[in-house]
DSSP file (Angstrom, degrees, kcal/mol; ACC not computed):
  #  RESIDUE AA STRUCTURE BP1 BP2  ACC     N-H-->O    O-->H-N    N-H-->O    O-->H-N    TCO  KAPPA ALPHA  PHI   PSI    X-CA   Y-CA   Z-CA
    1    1 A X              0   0    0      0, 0.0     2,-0.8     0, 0.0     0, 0.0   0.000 360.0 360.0 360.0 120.7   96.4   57.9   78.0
    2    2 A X        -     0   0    0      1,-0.0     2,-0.1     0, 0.0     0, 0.0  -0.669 360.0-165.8 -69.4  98.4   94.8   55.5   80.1
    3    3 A X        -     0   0    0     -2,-0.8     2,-0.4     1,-0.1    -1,-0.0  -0.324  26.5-114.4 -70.5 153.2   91.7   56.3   82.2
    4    4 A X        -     0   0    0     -2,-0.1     2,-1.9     1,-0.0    -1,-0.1  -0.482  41.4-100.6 -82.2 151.0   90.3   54.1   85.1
    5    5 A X        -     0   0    0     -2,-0.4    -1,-0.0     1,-0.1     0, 0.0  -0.544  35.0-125.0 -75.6  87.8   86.8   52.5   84.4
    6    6 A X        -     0   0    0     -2,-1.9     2,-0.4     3,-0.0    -1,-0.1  -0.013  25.7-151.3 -40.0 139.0   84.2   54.5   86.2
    7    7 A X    >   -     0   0    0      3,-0.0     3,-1.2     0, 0.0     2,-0.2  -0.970  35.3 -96.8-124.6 147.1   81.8   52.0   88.8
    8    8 A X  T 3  S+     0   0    0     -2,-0.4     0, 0.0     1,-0.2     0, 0.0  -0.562 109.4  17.0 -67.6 143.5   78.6   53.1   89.4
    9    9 A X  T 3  S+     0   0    0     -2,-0.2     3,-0.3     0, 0.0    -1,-0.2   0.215  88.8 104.9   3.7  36.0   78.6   54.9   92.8
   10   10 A X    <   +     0   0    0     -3,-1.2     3,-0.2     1,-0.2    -2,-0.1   0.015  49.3 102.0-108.4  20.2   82.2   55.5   92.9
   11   11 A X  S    S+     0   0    0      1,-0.2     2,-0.5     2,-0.1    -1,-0.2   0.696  74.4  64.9 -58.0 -33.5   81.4   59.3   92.0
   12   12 A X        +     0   0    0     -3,-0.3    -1,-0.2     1,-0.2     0, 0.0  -0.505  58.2 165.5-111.8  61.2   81.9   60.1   95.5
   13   13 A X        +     0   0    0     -2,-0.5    -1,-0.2    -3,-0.2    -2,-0.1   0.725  40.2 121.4 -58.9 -23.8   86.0   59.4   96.9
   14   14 A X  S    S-     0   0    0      1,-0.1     4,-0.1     4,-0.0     3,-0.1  -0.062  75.3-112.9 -49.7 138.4   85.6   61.5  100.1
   15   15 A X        -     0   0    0      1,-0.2     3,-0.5     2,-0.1    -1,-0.1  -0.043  56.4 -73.0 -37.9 156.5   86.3   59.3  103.2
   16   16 A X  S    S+     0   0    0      1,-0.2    -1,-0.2     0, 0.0     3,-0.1  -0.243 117.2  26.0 -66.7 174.5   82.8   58.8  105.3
   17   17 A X  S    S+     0   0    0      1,-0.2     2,-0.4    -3,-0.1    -1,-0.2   0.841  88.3 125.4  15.1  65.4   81.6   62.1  107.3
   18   18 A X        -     0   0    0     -3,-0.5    -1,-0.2    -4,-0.1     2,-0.1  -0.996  54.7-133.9-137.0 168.3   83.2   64.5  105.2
   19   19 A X        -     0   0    0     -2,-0.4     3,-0.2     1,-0.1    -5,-0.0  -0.323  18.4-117.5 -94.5-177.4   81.3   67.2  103.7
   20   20 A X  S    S+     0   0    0      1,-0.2     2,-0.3    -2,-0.1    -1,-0.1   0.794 101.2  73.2 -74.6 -37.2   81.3   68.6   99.9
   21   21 A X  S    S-     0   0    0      1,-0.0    -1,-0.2     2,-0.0    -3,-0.0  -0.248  79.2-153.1 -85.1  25.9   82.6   72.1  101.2
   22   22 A X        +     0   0    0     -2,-0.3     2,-0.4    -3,-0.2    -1,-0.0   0.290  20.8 163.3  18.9  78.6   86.2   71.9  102.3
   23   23 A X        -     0   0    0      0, 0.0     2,-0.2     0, 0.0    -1,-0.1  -0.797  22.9-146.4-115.9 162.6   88.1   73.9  104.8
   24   24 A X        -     0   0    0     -2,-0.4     2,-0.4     0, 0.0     0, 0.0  -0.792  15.3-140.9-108.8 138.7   91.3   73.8  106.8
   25   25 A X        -     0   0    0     -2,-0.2     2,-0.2     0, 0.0     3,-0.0  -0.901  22.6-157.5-109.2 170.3   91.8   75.3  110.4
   26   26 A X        -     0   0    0     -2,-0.4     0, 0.0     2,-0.1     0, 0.0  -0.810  34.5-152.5-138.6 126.3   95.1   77.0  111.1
   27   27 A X  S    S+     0   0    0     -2,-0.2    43,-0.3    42,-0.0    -1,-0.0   0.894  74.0 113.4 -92.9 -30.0   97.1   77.8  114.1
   28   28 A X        -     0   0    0      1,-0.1    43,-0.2    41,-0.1    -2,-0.1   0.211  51.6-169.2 -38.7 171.0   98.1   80.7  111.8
   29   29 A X  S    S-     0   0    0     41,-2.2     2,-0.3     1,-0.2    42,-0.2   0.520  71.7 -15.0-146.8 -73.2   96.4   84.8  113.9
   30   30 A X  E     -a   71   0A   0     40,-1.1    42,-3.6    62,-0.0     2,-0.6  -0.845  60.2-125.1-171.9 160.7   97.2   86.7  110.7
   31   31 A X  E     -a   72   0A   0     -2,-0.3     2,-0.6    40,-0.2    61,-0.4  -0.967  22.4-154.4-115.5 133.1   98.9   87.1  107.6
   32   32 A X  E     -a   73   0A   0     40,-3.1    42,-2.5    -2,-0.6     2,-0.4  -0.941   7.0-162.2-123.7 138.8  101.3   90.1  106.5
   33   33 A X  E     -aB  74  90A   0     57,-2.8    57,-0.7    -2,-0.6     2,-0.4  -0.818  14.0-173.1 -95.7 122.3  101.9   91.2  103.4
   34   34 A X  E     -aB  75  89A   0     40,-2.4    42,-2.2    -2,-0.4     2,-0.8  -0.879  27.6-121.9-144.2 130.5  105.3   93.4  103.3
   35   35 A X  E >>  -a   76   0A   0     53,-3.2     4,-1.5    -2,-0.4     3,-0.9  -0.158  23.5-162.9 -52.2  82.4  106.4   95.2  100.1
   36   36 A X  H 3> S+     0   0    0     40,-3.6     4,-1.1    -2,-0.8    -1,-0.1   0.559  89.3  56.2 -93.4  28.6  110.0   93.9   99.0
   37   37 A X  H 3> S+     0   0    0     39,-0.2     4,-1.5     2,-0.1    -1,-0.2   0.705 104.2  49.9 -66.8 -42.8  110.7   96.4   97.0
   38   38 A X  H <> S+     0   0    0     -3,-0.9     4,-1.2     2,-0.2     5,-0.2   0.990 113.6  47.8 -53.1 -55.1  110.1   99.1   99.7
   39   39 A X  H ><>S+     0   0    0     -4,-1.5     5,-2.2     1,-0.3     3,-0.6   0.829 112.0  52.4 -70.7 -39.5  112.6   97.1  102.4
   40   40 A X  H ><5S+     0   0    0     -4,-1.1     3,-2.5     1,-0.2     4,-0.3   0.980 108.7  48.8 -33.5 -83.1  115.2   96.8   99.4
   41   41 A X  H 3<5S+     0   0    0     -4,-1.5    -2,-0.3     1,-0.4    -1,-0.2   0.502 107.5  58.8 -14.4 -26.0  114.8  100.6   99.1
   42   42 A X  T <<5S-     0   0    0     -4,-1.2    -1,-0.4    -3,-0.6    -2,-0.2   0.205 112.3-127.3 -87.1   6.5  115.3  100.5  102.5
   43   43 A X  T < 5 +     0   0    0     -3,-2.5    -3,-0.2    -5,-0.2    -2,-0.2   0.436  63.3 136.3   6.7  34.2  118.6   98.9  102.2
   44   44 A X      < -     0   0    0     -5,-2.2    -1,-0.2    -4,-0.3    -2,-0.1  -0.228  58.2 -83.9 -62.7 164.8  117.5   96.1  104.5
   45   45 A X    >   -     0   0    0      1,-0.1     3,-1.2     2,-0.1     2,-0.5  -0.418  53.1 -90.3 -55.1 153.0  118.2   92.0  104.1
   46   46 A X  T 3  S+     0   0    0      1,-0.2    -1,-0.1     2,-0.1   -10,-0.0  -0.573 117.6   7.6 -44.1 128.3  116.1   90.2  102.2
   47   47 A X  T 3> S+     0   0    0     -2,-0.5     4,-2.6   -11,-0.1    -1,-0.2   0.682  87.2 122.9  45.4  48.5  113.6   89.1  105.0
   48   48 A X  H <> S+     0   0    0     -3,-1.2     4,-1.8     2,-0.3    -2,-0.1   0.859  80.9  43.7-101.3 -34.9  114.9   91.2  107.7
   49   49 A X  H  > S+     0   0    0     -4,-0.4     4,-2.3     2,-0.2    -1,-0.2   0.828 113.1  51.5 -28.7 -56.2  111.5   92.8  108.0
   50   50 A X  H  > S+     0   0    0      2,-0.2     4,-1.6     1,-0.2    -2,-0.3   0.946 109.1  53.0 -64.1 -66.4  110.0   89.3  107.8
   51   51 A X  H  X S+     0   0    0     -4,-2.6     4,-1.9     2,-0.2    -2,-0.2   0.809 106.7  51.6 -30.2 -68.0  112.6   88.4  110.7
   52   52 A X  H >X S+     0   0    0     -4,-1.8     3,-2.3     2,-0.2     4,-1.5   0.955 107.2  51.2 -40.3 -79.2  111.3   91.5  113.1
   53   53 A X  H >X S+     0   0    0     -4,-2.3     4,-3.7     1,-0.3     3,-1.4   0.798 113.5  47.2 -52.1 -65.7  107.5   90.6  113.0
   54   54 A X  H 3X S+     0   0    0     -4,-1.6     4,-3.8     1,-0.3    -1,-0.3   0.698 110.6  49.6 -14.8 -56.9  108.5   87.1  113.9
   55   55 A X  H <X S+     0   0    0     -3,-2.3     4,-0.9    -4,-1.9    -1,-0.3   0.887 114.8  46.4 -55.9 -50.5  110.7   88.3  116.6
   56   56 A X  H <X S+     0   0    0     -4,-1.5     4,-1.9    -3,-1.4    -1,-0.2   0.874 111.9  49.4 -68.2 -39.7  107.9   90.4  117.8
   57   57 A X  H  < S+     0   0    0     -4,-3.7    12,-0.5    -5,-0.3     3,-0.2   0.975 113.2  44.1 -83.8 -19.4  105.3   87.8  117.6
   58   58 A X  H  < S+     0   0    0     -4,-3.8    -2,-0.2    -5,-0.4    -1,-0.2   0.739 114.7  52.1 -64.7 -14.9  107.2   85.3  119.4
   59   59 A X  H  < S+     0   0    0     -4,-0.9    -1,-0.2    -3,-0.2    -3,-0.2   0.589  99.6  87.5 -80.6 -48.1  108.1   88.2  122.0
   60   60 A X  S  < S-     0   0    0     -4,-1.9     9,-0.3    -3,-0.2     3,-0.1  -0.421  83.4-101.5 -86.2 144.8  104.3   89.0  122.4
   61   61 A X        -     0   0    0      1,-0.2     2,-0.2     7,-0.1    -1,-0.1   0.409  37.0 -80.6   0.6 140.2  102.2   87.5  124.7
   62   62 A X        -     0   0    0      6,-0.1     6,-0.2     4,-0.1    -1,-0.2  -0.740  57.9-117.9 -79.7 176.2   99.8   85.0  124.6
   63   63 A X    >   -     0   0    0      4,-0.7     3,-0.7     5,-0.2    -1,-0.1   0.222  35.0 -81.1-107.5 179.0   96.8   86.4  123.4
   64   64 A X  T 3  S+     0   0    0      1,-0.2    -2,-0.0     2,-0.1     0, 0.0   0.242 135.9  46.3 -75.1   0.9   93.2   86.8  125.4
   65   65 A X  T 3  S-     0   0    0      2,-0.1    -1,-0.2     0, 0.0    -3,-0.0   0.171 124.3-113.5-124.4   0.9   92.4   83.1  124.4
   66   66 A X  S <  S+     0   0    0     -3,-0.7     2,-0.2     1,-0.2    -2,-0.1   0.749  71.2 137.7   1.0  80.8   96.0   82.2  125.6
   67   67 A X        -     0   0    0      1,-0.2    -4,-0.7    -6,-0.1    -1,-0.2  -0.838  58.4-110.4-107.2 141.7   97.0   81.4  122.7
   68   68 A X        -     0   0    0     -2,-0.2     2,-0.6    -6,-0.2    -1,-0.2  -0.218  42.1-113.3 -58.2 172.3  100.9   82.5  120.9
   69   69 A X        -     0   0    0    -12,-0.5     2,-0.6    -9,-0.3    -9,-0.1  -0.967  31.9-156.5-107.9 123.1  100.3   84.7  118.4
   70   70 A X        -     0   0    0     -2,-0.6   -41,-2.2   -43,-0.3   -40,-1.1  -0.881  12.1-164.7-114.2 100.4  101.3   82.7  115.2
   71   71 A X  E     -a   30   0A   0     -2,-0.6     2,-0.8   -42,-0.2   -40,-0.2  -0.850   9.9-161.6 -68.9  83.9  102.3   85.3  112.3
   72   72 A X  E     -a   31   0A   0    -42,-3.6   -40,-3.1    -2,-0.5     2,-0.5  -0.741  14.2-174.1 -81.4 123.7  102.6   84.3  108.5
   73   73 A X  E     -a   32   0A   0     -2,-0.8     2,-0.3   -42,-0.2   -40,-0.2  -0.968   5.9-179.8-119.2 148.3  104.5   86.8  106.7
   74   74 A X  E     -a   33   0A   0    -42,-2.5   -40,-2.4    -2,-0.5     2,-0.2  -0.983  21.9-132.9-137.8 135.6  105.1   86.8  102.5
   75   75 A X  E     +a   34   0A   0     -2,-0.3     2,-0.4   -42,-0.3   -40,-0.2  -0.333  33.7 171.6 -66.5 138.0  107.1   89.3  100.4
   76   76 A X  E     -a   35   0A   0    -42,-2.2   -40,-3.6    -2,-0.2   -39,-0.2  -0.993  32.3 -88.8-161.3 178.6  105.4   90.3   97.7
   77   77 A X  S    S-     0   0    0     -2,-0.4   -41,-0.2   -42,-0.2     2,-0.2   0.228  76.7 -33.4 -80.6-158.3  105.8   92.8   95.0
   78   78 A X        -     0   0    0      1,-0.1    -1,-0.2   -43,-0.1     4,-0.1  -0.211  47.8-173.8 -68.1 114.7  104.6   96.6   95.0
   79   79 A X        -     0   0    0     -3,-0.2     2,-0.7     2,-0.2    -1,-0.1   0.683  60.7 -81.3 -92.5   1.4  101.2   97.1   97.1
   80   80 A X  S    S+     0   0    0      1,-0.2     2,-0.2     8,-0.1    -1,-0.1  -0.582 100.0  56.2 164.8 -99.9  100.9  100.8   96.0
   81   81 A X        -     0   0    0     -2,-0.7     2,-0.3    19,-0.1    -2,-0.2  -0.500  57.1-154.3 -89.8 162.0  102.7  103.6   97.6
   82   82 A X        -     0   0    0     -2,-0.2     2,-0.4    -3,-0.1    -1,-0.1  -0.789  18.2-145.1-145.3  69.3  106.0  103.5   97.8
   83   83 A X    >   -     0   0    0     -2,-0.3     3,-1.4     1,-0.1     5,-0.1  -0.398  14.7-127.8 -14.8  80.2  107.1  105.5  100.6
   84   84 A X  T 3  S-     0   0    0     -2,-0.4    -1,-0.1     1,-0.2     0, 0.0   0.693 103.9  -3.5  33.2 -81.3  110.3  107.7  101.0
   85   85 A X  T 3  S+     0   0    0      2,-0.0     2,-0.3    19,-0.0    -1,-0.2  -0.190 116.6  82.0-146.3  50.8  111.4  106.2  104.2
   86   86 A X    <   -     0   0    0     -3,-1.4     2,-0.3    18,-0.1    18,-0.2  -0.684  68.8-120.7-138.1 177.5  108.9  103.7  105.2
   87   87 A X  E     - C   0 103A   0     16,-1.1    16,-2.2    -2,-0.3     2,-0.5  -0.982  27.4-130.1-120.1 124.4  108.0  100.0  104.4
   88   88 A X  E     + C   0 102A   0     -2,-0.3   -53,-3.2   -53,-0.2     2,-0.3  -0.665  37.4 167.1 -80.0 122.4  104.5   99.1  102.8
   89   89 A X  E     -BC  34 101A   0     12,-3.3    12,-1.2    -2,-0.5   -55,-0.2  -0.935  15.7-172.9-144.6 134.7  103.1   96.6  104.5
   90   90 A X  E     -B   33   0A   0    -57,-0.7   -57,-2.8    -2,-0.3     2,-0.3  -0.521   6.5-170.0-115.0-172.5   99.4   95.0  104.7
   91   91 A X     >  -     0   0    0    -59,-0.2     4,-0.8    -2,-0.2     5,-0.3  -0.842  47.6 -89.8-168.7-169.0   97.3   92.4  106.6
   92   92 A X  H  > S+     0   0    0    -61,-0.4     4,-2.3    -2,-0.3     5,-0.1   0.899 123.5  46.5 -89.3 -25.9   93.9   90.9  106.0
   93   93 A X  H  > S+     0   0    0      1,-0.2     4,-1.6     2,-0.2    -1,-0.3   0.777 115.0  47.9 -83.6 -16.2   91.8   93.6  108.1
   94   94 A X  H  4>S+     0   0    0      2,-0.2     5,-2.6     1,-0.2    -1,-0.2   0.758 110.0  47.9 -93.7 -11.9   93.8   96.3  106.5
   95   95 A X  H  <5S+     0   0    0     -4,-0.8     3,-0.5     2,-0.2    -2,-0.2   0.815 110.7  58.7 -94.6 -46.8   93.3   94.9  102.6
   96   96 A X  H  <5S+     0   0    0     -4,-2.3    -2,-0.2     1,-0.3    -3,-0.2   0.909 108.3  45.4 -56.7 -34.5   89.4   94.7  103.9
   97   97 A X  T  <5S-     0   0    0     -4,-1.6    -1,-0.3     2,-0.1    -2,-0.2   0.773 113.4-118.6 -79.2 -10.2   89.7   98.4  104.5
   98   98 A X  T   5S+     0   0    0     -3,-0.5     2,-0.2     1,-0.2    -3,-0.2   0.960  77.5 119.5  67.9  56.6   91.4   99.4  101.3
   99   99 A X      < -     0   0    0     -5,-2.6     2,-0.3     2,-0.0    -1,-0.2  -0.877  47.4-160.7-144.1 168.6   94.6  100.7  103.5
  100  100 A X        -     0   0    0     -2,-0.2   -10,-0.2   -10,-0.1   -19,-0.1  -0.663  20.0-127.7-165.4 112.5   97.9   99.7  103.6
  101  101 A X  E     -C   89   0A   0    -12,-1.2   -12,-3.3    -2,-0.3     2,-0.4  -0.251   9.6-141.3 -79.0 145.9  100.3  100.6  106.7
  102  102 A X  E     -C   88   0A   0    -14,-0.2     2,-0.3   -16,-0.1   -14,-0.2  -0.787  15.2-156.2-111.1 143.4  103.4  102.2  106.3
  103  103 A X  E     -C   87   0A   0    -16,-2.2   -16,-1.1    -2,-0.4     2,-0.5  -0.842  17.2-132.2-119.6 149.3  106.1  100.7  108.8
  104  104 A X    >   -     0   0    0     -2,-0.3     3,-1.3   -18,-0.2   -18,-0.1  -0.982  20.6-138.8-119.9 131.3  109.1  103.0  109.8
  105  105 A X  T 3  S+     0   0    0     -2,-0.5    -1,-0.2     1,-0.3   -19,-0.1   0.734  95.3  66.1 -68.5 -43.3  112.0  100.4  109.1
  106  106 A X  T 3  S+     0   0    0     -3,-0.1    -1,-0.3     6,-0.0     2,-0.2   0.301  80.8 127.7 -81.9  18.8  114.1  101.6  112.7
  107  107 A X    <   -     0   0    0     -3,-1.3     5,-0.1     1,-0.1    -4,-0.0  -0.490  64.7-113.8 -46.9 127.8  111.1  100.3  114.7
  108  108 A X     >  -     0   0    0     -2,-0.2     4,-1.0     1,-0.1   -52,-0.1   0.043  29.5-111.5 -19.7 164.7  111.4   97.8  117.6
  109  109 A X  T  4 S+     0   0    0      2,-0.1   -50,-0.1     3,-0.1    -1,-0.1   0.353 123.3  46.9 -83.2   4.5  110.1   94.7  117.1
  110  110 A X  T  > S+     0   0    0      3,-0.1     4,-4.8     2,-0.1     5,-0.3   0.720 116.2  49.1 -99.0 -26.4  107.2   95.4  119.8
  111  111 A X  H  > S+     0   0    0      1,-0.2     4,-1.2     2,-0.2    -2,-0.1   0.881 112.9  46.4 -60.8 -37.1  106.6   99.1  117.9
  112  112 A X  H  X S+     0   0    0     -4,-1.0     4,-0.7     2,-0.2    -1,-0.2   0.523 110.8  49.6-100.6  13.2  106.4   97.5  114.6
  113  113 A X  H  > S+     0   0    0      2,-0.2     4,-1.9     3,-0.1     5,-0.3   0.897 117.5  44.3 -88.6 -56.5  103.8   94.3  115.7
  114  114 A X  H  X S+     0   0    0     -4,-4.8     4,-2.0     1,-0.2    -2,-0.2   0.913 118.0  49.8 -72.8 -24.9  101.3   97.1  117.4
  115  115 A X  H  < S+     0   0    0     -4,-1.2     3,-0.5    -5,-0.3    -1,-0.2   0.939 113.9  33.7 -74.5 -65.0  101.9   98.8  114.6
  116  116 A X  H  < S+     0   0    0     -4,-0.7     3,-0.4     1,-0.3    -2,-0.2   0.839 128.9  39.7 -19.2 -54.6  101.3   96.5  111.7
  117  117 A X  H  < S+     0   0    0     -4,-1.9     2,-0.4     1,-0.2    -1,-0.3   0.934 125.3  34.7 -86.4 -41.0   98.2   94.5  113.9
  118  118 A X  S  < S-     0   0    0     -4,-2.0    -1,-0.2    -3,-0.5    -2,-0.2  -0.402  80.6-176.9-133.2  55.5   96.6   97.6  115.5
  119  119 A X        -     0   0    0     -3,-0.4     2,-0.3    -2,-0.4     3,-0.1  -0.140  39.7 -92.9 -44.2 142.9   96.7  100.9  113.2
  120  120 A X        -     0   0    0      1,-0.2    -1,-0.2     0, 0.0    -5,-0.0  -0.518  44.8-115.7 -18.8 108.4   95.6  103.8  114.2
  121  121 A X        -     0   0    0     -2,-0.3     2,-0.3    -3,-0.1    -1,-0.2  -0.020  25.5-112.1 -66.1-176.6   92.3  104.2  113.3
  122  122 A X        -     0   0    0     -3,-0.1     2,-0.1     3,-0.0     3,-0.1  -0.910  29.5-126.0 -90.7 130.9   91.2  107.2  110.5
  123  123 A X        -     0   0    0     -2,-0.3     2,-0.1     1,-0.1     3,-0.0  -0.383  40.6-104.3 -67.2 146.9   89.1  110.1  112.2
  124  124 A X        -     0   0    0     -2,-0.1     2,-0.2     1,-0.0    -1,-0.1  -0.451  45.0 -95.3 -78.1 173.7   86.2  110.1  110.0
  125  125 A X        -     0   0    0     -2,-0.1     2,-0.1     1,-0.1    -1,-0.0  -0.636  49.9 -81.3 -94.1 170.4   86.4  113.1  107.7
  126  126 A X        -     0   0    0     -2,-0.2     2,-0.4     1,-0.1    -1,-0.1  -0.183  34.1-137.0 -60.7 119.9   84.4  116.7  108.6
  127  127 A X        +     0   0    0      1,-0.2    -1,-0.1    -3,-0.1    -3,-0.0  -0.752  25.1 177.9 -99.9 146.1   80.5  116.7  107.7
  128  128 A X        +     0   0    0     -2,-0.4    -1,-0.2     3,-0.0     3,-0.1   0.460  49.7  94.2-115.3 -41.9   80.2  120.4  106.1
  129  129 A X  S    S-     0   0    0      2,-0.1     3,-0.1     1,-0.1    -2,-0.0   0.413  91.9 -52.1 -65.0-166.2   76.2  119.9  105.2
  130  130 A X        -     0   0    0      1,-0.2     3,-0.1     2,-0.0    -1,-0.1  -0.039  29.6-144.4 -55.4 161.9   73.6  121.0  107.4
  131  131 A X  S    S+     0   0    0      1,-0.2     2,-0.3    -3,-0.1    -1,-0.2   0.713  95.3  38.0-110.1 -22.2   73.2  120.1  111.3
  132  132 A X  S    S-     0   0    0     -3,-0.1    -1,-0.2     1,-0.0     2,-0.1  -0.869  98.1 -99.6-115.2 154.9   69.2  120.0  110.6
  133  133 A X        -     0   0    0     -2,-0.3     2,-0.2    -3,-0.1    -2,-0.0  -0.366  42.4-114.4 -76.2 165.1   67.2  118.7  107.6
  134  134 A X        -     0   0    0     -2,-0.1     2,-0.3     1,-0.1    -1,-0.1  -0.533  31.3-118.8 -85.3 165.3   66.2  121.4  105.4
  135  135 A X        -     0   0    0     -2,-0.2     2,-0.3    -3,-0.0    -1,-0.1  -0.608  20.4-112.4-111.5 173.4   62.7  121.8  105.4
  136  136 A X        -     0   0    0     -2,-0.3     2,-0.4     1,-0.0    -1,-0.0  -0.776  37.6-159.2-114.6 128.3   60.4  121.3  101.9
  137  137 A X        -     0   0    0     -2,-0.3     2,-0.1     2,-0.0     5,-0.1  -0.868  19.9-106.5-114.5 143.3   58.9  125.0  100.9
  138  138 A X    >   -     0   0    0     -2,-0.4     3,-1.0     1,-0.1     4,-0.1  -0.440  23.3-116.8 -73.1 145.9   55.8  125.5   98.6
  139  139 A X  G >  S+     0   0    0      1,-0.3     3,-0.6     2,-0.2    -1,-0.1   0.554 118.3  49.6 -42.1 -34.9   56.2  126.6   95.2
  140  140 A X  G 3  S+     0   0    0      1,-0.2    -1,-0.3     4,-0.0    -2,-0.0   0.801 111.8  54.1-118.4 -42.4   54.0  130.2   96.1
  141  141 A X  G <  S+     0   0    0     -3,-1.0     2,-0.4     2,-0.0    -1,-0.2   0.285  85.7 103.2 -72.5  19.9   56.5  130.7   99.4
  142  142 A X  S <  S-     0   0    0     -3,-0.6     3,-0.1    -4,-0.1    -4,-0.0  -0.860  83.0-113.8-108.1 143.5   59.7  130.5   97.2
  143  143 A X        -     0   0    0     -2,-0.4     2,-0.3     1,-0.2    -1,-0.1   0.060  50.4 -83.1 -91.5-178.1   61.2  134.0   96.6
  144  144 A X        -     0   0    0      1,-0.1    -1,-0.2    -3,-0.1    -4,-0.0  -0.608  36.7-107.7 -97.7 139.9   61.0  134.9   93.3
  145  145 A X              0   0    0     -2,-0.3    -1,-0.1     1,-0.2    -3,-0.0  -0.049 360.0 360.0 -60.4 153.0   63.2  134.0   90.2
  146  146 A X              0   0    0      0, 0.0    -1,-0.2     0, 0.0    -2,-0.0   0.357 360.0 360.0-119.9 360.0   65.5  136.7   88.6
């Protein structure tokens, strides 16, 4: 195997005024994950889920920036629970929560975009402890051991 002959300051291929760090922009608004084992289970088509969100984001609106909303969805294998009569499906804010939305498969396509993009949040759960801090008692005021 032949190599090319390094020249001294030819270390550096980038075209002028590009940086070291490398990024892409995207018309892509979000990515969705959707489980296709659940949508099989579901006895849907292959990408007949995949096929709704589309429908719904081309359907939606432009956006507050008025912009489409431009949707990537990918199949992927099992993201966890595996739902009865639902489809598991995630998206980037919902993998950042450590959540994963369950989609009911006879949805609309406008029912299953708000759902999928806009979850219901979680109430936080029920504080049990005290409503004041407790206050620190000296050793001589402390009732007596048994």
């Amino acid at each position: 195997m032949m190599t090319e002959p390094s020249i001294a300051g030819d270390t550096d291929r980038r075209p002028p005024g590009r940086s070291a760090g490398r990024s892409a922009k995207t018309k892509l608004t979000e990515i969705v994950v959707v489980c296709s084992k659940c949508a099989k289970r579901q006895g849907l088509k292959p990408r007949a889920v995949r096929a709704l969100l589309k429908k719904a984001g081309k359907q939606d609106g432009p956006d507050a920036a008025g912009a489409r909303r431009k949707l990537c969805i990918v199949e992927s294998g099992c993201l966890g629970p595996c739902p009865k009569r639902a489809i598991a499906v995630a998206t980037g804010a919902s993998l950042a929560a450590g959540r994963v939305v369950l989609l009911d498969p006879a949805a609309g396509p406008a029912e299953a975009l708000a759902a999928v993009l806009h979850p219901v949040p979680r109430r936080p759960p029920p504080e049990f402890g005290p409503n004041t801090a407790l206050a620190a008692v000296r050793p001589a005021e402390s009732p007596p051991a048994r």
